[in-house]
C-alpha positions as CSV (number, residue, x, y, z in Angstrom):
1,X,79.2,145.0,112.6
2,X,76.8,147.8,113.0
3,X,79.4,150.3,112.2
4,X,80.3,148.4,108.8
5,X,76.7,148.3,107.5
6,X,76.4,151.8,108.2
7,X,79.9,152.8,106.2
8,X,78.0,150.5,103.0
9,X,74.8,151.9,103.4
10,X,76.4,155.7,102.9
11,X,78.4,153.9,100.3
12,X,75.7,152.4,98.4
13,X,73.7,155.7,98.3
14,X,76.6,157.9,97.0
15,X,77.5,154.9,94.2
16,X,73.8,155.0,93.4
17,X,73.6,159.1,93.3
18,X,76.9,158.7,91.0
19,X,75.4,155.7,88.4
20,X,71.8,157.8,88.2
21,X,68.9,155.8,90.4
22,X,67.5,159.5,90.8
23,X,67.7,160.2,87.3
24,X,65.7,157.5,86.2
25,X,61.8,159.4,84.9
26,X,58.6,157.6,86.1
27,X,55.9,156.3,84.0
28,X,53.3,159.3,83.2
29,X,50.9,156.4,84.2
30,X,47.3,156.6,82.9
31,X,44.8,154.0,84.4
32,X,42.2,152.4,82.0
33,X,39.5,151.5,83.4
34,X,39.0,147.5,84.2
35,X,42.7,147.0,83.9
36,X,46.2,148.3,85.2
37,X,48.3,151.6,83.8
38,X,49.7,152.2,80.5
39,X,52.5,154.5,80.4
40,X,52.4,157.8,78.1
41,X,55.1,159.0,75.9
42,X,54.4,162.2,74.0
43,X,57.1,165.1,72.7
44,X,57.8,166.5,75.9
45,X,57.8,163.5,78.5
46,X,58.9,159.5,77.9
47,X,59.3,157.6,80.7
48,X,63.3,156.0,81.1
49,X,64.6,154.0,83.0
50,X,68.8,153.1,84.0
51,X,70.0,149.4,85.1
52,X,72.1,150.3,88.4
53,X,75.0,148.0,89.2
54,X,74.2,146.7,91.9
55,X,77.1,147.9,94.9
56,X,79.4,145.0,96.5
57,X,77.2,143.6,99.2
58,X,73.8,145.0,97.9
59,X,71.3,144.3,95.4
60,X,69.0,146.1,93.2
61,X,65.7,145.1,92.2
62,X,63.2,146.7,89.7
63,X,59.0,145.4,90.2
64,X,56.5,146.0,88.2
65,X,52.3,145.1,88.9
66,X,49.3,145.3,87.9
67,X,48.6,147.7,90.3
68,X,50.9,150.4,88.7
69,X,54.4,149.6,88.9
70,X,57.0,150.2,86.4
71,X,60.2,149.1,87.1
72,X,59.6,150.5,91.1
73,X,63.9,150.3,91.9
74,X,64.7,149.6,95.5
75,X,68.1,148.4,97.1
76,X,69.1,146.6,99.8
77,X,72.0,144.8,101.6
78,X,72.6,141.1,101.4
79,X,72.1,138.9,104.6
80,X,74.6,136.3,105.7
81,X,72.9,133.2,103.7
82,X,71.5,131.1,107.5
83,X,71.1,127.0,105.6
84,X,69.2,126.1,108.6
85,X,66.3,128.2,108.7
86,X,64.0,127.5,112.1
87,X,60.6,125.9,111.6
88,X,58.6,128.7,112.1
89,X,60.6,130.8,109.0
90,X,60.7,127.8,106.6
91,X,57.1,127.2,106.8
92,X,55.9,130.6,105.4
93,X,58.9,131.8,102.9
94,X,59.4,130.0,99.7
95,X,63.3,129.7,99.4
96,X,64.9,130.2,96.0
97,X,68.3,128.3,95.9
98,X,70.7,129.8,92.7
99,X,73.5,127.6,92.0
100,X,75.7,129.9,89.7
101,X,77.9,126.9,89.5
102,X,75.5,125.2,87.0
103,X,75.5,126.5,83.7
104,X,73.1,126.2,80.6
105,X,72.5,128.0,77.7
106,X,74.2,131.4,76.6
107,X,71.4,134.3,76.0
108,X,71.5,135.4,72.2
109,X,68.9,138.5,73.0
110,X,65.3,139.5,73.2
111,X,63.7,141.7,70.4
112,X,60.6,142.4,68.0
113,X,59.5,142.6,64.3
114,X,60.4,145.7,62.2
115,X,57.6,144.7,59.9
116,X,56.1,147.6,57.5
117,X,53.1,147.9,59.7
118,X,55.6,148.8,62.7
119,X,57.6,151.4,60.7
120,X,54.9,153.3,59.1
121,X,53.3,153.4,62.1
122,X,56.8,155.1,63.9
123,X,57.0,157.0,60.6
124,X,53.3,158.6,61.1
125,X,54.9,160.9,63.9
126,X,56.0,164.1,62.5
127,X,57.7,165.2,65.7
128,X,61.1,163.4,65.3
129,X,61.3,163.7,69.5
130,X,58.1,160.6,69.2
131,X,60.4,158.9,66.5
132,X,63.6,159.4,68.4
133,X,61.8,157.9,71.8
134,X,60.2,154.7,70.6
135,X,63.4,153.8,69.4
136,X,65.3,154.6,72.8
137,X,62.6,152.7,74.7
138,X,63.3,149.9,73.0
139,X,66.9,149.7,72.0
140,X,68.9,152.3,74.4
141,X,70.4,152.0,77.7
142,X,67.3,154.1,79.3
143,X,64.9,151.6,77.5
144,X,64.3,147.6,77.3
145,X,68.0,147.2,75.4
146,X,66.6,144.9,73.0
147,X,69.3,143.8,70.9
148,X,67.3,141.4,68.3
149,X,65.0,142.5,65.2
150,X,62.7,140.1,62.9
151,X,62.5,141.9,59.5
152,X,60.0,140.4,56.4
153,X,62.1,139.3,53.6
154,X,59.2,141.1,51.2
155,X,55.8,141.4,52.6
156,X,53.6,139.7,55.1
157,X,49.7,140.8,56.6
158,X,51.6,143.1,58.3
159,X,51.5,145.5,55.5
160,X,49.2,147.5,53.3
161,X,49.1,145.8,50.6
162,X,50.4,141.8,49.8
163,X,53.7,142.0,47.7
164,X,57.1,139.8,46.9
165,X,60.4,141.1,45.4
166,X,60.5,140.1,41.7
167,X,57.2,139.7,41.0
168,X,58.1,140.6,37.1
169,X,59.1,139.3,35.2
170,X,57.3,136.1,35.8
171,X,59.3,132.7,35.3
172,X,62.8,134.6,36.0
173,X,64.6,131.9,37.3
174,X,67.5,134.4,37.5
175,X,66.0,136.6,39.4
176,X,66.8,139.6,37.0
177,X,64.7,142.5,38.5
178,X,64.9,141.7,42.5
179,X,65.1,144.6,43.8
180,X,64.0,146.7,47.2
181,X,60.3,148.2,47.2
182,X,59.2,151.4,48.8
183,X,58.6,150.2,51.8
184,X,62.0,148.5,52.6
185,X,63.5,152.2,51.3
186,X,60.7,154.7,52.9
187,X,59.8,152.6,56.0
188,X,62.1,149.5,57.4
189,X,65.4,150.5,55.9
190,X,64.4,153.9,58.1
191,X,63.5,152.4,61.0
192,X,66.5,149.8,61.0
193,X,69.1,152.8,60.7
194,X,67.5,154.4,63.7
195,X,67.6,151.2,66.0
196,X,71.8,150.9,64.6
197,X,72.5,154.2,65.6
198,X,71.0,154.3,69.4
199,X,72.1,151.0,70.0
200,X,75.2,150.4,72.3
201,X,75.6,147.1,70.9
202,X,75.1,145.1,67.7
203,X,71.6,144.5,66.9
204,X,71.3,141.1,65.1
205,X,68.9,141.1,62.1
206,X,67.0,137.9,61.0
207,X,65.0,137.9,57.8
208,X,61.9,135.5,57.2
209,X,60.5,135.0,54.4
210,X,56.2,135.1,54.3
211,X,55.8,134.2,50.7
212,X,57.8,134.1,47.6
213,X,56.4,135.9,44.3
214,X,53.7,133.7,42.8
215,X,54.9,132.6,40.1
216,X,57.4,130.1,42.1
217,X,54.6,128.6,43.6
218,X,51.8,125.6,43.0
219,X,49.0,127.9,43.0
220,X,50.4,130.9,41.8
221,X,49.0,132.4,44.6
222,X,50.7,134.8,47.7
223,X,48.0,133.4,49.4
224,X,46.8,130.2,49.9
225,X,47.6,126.6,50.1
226,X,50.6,126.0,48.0
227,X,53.9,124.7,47.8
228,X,57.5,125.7,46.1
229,X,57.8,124.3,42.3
230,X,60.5,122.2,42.2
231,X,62.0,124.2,39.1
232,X,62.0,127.2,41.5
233,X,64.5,125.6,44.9
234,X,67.5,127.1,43.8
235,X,65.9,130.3,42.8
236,X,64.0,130.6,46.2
237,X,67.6,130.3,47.8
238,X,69.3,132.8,45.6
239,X,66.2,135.1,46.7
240,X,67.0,135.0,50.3
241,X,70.5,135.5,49.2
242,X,70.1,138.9,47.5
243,X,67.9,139.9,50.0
244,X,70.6,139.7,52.5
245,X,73.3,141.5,49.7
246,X,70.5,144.6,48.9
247,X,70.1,145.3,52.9
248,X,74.3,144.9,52.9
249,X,74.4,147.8,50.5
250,X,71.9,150.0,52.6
251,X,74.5,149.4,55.8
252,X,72.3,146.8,57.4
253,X,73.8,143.3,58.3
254,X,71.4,140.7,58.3
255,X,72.8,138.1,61.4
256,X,70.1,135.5,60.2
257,X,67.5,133.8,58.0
258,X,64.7,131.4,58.6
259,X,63.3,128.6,56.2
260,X,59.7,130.4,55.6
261,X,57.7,131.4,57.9
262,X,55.0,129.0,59.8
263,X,55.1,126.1,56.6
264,X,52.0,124.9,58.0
265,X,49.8,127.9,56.9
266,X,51.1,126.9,53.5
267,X,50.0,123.6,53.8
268,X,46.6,124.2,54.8
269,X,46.0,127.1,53.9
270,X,43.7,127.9,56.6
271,X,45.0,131.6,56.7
272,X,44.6,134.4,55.1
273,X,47.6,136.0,54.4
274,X,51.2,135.4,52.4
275,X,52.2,131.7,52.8
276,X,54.3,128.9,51.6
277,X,54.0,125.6,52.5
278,X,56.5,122.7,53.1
279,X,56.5,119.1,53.7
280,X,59.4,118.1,56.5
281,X,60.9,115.7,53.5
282,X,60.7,118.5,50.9
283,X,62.4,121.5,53.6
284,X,65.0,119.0,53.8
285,X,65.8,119.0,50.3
286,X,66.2,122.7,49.9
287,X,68.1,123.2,52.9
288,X,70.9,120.4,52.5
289,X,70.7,120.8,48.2
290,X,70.3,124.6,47.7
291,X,69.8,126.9,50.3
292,X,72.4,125.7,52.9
293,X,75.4,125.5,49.6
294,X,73.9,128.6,48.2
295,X,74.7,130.2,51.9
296,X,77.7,128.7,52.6
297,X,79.5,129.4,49.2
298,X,78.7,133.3,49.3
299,X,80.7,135.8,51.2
300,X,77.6,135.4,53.8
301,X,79.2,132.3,55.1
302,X,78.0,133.2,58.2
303,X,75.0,133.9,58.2
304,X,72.6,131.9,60.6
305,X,70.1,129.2,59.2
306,X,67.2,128.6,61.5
307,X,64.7,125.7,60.7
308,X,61.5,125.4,61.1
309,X,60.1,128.9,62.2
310,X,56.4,127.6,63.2
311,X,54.6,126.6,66.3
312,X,56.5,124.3,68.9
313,X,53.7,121.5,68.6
314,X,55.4,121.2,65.0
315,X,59.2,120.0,65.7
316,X,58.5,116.4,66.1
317,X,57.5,116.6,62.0
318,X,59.5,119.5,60.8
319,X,62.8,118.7,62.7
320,X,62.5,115.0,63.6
321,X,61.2,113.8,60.4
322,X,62.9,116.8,58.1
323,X,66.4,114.9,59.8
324,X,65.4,111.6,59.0
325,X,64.0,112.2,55.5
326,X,67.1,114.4,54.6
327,X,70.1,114.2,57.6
328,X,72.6,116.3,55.5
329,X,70.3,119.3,55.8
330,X,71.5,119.3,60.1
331,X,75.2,120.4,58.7
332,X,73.7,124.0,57.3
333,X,71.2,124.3,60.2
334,X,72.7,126.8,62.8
335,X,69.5,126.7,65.5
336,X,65.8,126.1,65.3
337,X,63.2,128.5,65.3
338,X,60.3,128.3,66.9
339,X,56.2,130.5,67.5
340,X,55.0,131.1,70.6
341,X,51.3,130.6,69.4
342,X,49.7,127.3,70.6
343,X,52.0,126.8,73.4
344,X,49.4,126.5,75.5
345,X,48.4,123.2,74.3
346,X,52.2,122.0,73.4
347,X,54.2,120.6,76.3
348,X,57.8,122.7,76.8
349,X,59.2,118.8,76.6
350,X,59.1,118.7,73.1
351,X,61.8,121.5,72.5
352,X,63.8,118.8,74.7
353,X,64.3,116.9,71.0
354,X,66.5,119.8,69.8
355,X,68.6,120.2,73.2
356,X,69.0,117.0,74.4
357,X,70.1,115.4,71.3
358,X,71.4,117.8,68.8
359,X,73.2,119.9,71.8
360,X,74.8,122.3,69.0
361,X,71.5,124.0,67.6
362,X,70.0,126.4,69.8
363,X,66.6,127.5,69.9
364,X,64.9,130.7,69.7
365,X,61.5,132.1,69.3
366,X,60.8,134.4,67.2
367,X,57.6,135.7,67.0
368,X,54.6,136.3,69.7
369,X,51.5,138.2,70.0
370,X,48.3,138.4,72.4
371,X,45.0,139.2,70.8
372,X,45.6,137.2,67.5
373,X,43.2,134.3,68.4
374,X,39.7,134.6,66.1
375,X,37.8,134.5,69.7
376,X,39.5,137.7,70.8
377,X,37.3,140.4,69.5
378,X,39.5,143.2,71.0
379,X,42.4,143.0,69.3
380,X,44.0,146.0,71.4
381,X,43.5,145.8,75.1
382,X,44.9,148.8,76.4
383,X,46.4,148.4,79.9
384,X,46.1,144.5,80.2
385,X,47.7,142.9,82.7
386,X,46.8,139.7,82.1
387,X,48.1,139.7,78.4
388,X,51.5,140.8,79.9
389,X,51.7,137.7,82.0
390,X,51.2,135.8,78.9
391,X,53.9,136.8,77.8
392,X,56.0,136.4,81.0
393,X,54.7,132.8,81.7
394,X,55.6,131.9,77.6
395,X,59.1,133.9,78.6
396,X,60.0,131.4,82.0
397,X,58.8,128.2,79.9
398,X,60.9,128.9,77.0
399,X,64.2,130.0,78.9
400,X,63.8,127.5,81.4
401,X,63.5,125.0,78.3
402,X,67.2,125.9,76.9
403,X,65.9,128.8,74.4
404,X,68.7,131.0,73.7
405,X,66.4,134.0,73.6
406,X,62.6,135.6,72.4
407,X,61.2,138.1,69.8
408,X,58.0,139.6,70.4
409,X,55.8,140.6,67.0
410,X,55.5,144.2,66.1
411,X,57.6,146.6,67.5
412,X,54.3,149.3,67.6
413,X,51.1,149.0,66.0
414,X,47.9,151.8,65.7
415,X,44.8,151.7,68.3
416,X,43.4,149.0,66.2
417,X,46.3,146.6,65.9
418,X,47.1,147.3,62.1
419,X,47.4,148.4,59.6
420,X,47.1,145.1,58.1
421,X,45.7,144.2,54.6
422,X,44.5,141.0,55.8
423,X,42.5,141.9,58.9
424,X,44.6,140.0,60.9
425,X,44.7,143.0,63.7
426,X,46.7,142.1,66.7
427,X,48.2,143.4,70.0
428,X,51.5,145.7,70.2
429,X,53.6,146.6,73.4
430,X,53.7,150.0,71.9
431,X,50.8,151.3,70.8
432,X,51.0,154.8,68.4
433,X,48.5,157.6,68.5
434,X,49.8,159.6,66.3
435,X,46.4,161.7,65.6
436,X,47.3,162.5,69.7
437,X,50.6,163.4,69.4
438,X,51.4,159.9,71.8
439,X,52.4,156.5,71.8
440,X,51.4,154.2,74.7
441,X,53.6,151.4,76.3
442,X,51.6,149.0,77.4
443,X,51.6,146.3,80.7
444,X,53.4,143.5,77.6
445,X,56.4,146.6,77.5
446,X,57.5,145.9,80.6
447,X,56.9,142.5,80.3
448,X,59.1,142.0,77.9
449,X,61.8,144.5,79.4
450,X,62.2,142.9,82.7
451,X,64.1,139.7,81.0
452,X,65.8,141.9,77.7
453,X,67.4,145.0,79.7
454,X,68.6,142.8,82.4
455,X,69.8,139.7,80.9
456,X,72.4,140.8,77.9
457,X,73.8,138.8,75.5
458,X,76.0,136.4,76.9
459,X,74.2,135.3,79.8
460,X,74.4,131.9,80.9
461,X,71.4,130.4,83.0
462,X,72.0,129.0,86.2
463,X,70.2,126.4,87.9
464,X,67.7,127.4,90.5
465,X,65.4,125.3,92.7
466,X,62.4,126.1,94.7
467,X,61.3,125.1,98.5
468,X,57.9,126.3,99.8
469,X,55.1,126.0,102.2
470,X,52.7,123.5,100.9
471,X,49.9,126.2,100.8
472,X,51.5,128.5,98.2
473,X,51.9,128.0,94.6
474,X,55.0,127.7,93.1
475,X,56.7,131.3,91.5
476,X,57.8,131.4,88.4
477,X,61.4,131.9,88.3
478,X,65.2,131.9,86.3
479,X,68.3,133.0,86.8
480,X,71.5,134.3,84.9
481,X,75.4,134.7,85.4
482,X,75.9,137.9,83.1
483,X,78.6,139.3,81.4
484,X,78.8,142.4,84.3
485,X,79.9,139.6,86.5
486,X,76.2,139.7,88.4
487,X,73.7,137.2,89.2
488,X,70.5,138.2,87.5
489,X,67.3,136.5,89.3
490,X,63.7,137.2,87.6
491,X,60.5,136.3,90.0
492,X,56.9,136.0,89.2
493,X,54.3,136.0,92.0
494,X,50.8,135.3,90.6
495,X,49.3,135.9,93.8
496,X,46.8,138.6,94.4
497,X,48.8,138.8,97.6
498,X,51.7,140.0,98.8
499,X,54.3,137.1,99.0
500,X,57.5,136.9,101.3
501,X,60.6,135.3,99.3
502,X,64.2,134.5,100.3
503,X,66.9,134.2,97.0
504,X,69.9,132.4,98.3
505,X,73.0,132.7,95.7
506,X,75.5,130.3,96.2
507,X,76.5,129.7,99.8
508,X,76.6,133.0,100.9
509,X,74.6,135.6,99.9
510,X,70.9,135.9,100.9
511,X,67.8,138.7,99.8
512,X,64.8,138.8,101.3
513,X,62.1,140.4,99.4
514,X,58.2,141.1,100.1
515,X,56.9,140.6,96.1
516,X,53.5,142.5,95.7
517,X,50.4,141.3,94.2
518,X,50.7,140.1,91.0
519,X,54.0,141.3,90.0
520,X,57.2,140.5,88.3
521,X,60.6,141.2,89.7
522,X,64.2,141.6,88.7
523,X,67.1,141.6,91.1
524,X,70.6,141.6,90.4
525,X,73.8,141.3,92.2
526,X,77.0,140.6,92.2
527,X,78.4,137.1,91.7
């Protein structure tokens, strides 16, 4: 026996040396004071970092803290899985149990928001090196491999000034003059191309709507409370229909649209930014009478149409009642969209309305942000921690809750959150200092990256439970069957202690891990 773990030991390290664990480049770590590391990318140095298959019998796990740790890789072998721990073991390590046998939703992808903020912000870097290594850290197989974008159908507060396509001619039902602006040709259309071409994978595109020109609208208003004139639902479907044929001509595929973007602004108007507002009743109208037939009849047959697009706390009206009001609208409806905002105060249960009894339509969030709250006065934090467990515990809910995957916001914003003509300055993983030469990937990077590069597209969850001594919180936890033919298991401890963990896959297979402080962990093996 000691013979054979000796001949896989020497094995794992050459099968590591061959795949790159020692080519893998640290964070450049720079510690701000009162909170952990962020890490810094400038034209000469950008942290990277390679997913290593994990060897037959081993595991690989990647750990990163608040005390500094960015994706720390370390291996190990698997232990004979012992079901009968003795009494002194089982009352001080929590015990996660993975059943790979049990199977629930398939993983779409993880992402963020190529809104104009985010691309002039990647555009201000003259040195195409800064340009070239946002988009690897994001979308490459030495970065987070997102493989999901949000892109603004027109304009939202995330630009410099608030527009719509066709805002003249007013009145022109036809939609005559739609075309592009120059920030969809000088700053998305750019930044989209660049994410298609360092991608190994597709990159699915959904577009979302913030307002429609004015003139469509009750108060002839971007901004505002207002609502969609009547006269105007088949042209407000044919507008989300040339949107996706103009970015078809520039060589970008749009995979998906959403019905508006957070209706409930609209309604109350309580921001200040581009808004449209539905009632459940009226949404259901222009889904099952224009939009869905308008989709569906066009060579974009395909195209996904996700409902909702607002806060979770909102499905029992704009799903429930939208369904009652108007059931033929659930034969266009692909999935269900849903904000990460106000989850706080919404119980996961409710996204139980979509999965337990329309099984068919997935749900997936798509947009998040820390520091947008009107109590937060720092709208950049640089080096929180605490904002990337935000994130992480918003991450576990949702995936444990049947979501099929999760966009973050911007993709980078400026030290100050913006540029945004509203004022509605908010948090970034990436932040860009382009005066410096340098673009910072903050605690939320990571965050985010620990779930997207190791759980790809075509992931299925696996059931998981917990056992523990009474005196210890519970971790967070979930766990995958991937495509690679590995079992992907993703930890939180929340401790500001060290915390001793067992995973158990199957009957079998066994890892024993010490988690530091305050960290999140990734290990993967093979199934």
């Amino acid at each position: 026996m000691l013979l054979f773990n000796y001949i896989l030991l020497i094995s794992l390290f050459i099968t590591l040396c061959i795949v790159g664990i020692y080519s893998d480049i640290p964070c450049a770590a720079r510690q701000i004071t009162g909170q952990s590391v962020v890490c810094v990318c400038n034209a000469t140095y950008c942290d990277q970092t390679t997913r290593t298959t994990p060897n037959v019998g081993a595991y690989v796990a990647y750990t990163s803290s608040e005390a500094g740790a960015r994706f720390k890789k370390t291996t190990g072998l698997l232990e004979i899985s012992n079901n009968l721990l003795n009494h002194n073991e089982s009352q001080r390590i929590t015990t996660l149990a993975v059943n790979p046998q049990k199977l629930f939703q398939t993983i779409e992808g993880f992402g963020g928001a190529v809104t104009d903020s985010a691309a002039i912000n990647w555009s201000n870097f003259t040195d195409i090196r800064l340009k070239e290594d946002i988009i690897k850290s994001y979308f490459s197989s030495t970065g987070i491999e997102y493989n999901m974008v949000r892109v603004p159908i027109g304009g939202s507060d995330f630009s410099t000034r608030p527009y719509a396509y066709n805002e003249v001619p007013e009145y022109d039902v036809n939609l005559t003059n739609f075309n592009l602006t120059r920030e969809d040709y000088d700053y998305k259309i750019p930044m989209l191309k660049a994410i298609k071409k360092d991608s190994p994978i597709p990159v699915h595109v959904i577009g979302t709507t913030w307002s429609p020109p004015g003139w469509m609208k009750s108060n002839h208003a971007l901004v505002g409370a207002s609502h969609l004139l009547p006269q105007y639902y088949q042209t407000y479907a044919d507008y989300h229909l040339k949107f996706v044929q103009k970015y078809k001509e520039v060589n970008i595929n749009i995979w998906g649209i959403t019905t508006t973007n957070e209706p409930i602004n609209g309604d109350f108007g309580t921001v200040r930014f581009n808004s449209l507002g539905w009632t459940a009743k009226n949404m259901g109208r222009w889904i099952a009478d224009f939009l869905g037939p308008t989709i569906r009849n066009s060579e974009f047959n395909k195209l996904k149409i996700l409902a909702v697009d607002d806060q979770r706390i909102t499905l029992p009206y704009f799903f429930g009642l939208m369904i009652k009001e108007r059931p033929t609208a659930l034969q266009y409806i692909d999935g269900i969209a849903v904000h990460y905002y106000f989850d706080a105060v919404s119980p996961p249960e409710l996204l139980t309305l979509i999965s337990k009894y329309y099984p068919d339509k997935f749900i997936i969030s798509t947009e998040a942000c820390v520091g947008s709250n009107p109590w937060e006065s720092q709208k950049v934090i640089l080096g929180s921690w605490q904002r990337a467990y935000t994130y992480i515990h918003d991450i576990f809910q949702d995936l444990n809750y049947n979501l099929v995957g999760w966009l973050d916001w911007n993709l980078c914003l400026n030290k100050e959150g913006g540029p945004n003509w509203a004022g509605n300055m908010v948090d970034s993983p990436i932040i860009v200092d382009a005066e410096n030469g340098e673009f910072l990937k903050q605690p939320t990077y990571y965050a985010m990256g620990h779930f997207s590069k190791f759980v790809p597209r075509g992931s299925r969850r696996v059931e998981v439970t917990q056992s523990k001594p009474f005196y210890y919180r519970s971790l967070l936890h979930v766990a995958f069957l991937t495509p690679y033919k590995t079992v992907v298991v993703i930890i939180y401890n929340k401790d500001s202690s060290t915390r001793p963990v067992k995973v158990k896959v199957g009957n079998y297979q066994e890892v024993s891990l010490i988690l530091d402080a305050k960290s999140i962990t990734t290990i993967e093996l093979r199934s």
